[in-house]
C-alpha positions in Angstrom: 10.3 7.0 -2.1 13.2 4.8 -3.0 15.9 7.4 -3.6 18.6 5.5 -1.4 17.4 2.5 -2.8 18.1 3.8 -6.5 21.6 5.1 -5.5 22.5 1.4 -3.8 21.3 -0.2 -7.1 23.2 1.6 -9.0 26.4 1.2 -7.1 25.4 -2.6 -7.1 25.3 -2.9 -10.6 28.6 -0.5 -11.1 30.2 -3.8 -9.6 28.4 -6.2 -11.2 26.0 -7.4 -7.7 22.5 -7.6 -7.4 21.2 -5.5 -4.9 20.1 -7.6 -1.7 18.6 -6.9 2.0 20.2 -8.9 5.0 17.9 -8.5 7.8 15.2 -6.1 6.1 11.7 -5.8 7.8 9.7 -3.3 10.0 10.7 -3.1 13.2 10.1 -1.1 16.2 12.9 -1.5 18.9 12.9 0.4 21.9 11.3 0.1 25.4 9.2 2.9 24.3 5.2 2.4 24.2 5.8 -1.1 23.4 1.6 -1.2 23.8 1.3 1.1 21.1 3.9 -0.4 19.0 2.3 -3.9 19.4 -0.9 -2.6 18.7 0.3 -1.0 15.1 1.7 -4.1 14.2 -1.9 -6.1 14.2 -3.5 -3.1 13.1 -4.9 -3.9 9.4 -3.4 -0.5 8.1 0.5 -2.1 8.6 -0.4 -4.5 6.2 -0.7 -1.2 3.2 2.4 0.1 4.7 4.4 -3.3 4.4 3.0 -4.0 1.1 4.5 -1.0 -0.3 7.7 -0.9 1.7 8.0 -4.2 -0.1 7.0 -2.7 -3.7 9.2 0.5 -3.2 12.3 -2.5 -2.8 11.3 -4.2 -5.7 10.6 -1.3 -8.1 14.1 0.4 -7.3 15.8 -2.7 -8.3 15.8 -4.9 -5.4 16.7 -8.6 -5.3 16.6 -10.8 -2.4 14.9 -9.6 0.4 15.9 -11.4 3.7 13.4 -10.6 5.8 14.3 -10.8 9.6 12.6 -13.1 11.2 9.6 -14.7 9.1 8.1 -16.5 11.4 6.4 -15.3 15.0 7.9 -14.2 17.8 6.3 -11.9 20.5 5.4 -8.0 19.6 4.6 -7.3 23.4 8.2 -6.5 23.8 11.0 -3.9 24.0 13.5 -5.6 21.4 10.8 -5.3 18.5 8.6 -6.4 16.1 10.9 -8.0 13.3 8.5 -10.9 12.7 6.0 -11.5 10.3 3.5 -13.0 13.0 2.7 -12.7 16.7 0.8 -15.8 16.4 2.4 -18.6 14.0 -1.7 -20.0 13.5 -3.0 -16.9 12.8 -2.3 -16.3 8.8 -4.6 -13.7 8.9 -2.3 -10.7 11.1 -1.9 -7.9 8.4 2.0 -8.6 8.1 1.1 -12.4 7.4 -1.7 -11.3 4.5 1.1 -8.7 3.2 4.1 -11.0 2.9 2.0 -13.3 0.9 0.3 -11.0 -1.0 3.9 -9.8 -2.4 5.1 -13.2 -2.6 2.0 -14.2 -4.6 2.4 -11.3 -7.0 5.5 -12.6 -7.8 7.2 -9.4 -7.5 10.9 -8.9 -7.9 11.1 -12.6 -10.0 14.0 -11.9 -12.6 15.7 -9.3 -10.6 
């Protein structure tokens, strides 16, 4: 919901910063169903869930938004799922379409 968010902004702004993320992005580390993991990351439905994640940081006050890794790395693995892509030639994975989707939008310009 953006509560934390909203507190960090506000301390941010207290000093005079903008409010940024170093290293933001979904991940899933752990050696832990790495299967299931993977599998949620191409699932279509992530795409909704990194969408908003996305809006939630933008809405609250958010500014730059590092994300982790933006390009593709494997998700078939136990140290996560930072990237944006399994498969840098396949812009359609969900996390691909949401990242540009946001990016289109132009959300968080002027922040």
């Amino acid at each position: 919901n953006g509560t934390v968010l909203s507190t960090a902004k506000a301390k941010a702004s207290m000093h005079g910063l903008k409010l940024m993320a170093y290293e933001g992005g979904i991940d899933t580390f752990g050696s832990a169903s790495v299967a299931a993991k993977r599998a949620a990351m191409l699932d279509p439905r992530i795409k909704d869930i990194m969408t908003r994640y996305l809006n939630v940081w933008y809405s609250k006050g958010g500014h730059q938004f590092n994300w982790y890794t933006l390009g593709a790395r494997s998700f078939n693995s136990p140290y996560g799922t930072w990237s944006i892509a399994e498969n840098i030639r396949n812009y359609n994975e969900p996390k691909v379409v949401a990242f540009r989707a946001v990016r289109d939008a132009n959300i968080g310009n002027g922040n």
